[in-house]
C-alpha positions in Angstrom: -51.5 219.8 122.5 -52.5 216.9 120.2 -52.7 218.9 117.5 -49.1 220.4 118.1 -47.1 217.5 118.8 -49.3 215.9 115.6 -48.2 218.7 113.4 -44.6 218.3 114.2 -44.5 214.2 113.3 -46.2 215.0 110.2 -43.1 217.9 109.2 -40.3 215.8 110.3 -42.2 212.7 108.9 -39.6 212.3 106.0 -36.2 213.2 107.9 -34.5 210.5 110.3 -35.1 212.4 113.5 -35.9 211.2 117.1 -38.9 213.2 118.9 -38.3 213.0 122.4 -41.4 212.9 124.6 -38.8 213.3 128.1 -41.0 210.4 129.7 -43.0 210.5 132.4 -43.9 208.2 135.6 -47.3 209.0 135.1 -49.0 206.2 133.7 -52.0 208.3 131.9 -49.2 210.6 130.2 -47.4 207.4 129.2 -50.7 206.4 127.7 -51.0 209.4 125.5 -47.6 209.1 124.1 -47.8 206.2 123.1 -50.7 206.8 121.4 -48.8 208.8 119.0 -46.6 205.7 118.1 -43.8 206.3 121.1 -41.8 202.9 122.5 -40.7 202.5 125.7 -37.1 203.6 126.4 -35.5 202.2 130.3 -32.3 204.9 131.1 -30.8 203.4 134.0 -29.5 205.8 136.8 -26.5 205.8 139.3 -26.2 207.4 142.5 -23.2 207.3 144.2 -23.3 209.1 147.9 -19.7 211.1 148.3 -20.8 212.3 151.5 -18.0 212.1 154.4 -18.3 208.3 156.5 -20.0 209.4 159.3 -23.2 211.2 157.7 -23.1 208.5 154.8 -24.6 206.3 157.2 -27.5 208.4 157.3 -28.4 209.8 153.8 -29.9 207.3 151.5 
């Protein structure tokens, strides 16, 4: 996997592209991205529950 994800940085070295590594809660994957130069990235995220009154009170 190295190897693969290495190769493709060093193609698309020259050209202003963004290789997304789609993140991970995983702390030993977010290890091994990072190792090939990655930056943290936050995306928040909304919920918002459209469920009718009564059963809102219930799902969370």
């Amino acid at each position: 996997m190295s190897l693969l994800i290495d190769s493709v940085i060093q193609e698309n070295a020259n050209k202003n592209l963004v290789l997304d590594f789609e993140g991970s809660n995983d702390f030993g994957l977010a290890r091994y991205y990072s190792s090939f130069g990655s930056i943290e990235h936050v995306y928040l995220h909304l919920k918002k529950n459209t469920l009718p009154f009564p059963v809102r009170l219930f799902k969370r």
